[in-house]
C-alpha positions in Angstrom: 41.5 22.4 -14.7 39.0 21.0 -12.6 40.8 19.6 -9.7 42.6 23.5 -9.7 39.2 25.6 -9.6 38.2 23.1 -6.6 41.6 23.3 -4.9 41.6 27.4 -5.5 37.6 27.7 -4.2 38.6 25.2 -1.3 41.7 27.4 -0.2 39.6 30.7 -0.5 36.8 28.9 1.8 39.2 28.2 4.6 40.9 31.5 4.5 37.7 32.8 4.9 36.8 30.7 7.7 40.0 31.3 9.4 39.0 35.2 9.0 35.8 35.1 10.9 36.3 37.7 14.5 37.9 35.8 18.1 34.7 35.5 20.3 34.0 38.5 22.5 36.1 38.6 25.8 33.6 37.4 28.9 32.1 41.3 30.8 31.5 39.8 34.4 27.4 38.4 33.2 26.6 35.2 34.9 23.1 35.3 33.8 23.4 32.4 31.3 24.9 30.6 34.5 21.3 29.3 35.3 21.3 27.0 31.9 24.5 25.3 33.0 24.7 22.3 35.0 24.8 22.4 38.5 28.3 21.2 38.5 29.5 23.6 36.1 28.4 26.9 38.0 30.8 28.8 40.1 31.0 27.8 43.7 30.0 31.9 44.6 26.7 31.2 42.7 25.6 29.3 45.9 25.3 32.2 47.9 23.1 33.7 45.3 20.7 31.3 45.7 20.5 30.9 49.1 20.1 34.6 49.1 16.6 37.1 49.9 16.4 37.2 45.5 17.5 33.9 44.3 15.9 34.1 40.9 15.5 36.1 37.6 11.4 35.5 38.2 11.9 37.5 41.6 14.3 40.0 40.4 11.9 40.7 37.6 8.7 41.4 40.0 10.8 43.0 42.6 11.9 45.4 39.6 8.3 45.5 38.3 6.5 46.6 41.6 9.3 49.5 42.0 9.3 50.8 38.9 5.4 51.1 39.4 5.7 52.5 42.6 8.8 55.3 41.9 8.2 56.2 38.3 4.1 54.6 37.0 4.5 52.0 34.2 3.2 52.8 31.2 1.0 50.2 28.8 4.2 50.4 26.8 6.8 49.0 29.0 7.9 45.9 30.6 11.0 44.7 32.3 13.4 41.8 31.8 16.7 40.6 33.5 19.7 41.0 31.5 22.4 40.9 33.8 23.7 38.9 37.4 27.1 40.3 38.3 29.4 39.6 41.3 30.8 43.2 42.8 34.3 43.5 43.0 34.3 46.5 45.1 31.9 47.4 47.8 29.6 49.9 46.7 28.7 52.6 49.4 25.3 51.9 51.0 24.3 49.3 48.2 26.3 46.1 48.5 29.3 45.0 49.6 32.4 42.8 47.7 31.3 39.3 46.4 27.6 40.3 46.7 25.4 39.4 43.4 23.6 41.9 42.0 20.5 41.5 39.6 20.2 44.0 36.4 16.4 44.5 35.1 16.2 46.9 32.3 12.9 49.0 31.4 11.9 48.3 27.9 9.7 50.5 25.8 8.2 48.8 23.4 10.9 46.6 22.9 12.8 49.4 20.7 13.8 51.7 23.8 16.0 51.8 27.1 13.9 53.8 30.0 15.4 52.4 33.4 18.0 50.2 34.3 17.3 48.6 38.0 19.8 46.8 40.1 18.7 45.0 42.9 21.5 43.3 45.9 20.3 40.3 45.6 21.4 39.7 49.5 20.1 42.7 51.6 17.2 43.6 48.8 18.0 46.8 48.1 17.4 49.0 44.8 19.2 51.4 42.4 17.5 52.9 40.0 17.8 55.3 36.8 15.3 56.7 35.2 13.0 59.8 34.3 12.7 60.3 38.0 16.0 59.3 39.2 
């Protein structure tokens, strides 16, 4: 009776395992790229860093002083990079094909979404949206 109970719980553990969700497909974010291994990054992501904004530490100020400038800051609010994306199609008057683009969002208090800021990483220039946008 046992060695059944153990066999049954067994087979109902690995259905269960075999049940957990596929991974989420890959959206186009190469931020995590800077924790990989030099060897292991895409051979684009050398143009990023030879480019005018080759960090998430510059993205973040750049994103910082403009948001300050255009819109105030508030006590309340902060920025943070979540996103580095590759354009697949040139963007009118922003960036061009195979340009990286830097995403900084506006936080408020950590619960809420105020801005979103990209930044070309190549030519330095800004889109914004928010309250004033």
């Amino acid at each position: 009776m046992k060695k059944t109970l153990t066999a049954f719980l067994f087979g109902i553990c690995a259905m269960a395992q075999g049940a957990e969700p596929a991974p989420k497909s890959w959206d186009g974010n190469y931020l995590s790229t800077f924790e990989l291994a030099k060897e292991m990054r895409v051979e684009s992501f050398e143009t990023l860093l030879g480019s005018f904004v080759p960090s998430r530490l510059i993205a973040e100020e750049m994103a910082l002083q403009y948001w300050f400038k255009n819109h105030g800051l508030l006590a309340e609010e902060g920025v943070g990079a979540t996103g580095l994306f590759r354009i697949g199609r040139d963007i009118h008057d922003f960036a061009a094909r195979g340009e990286w683009v830097w995403e900084i969002r506006v936080i408020h208090h950590g619960l809420s979404l105020d801005g979103v800021i990209w930044i070309n990483a190549h030519t330095r220039k800004i889109r914004a949206l928010g309250p004033k946008s």
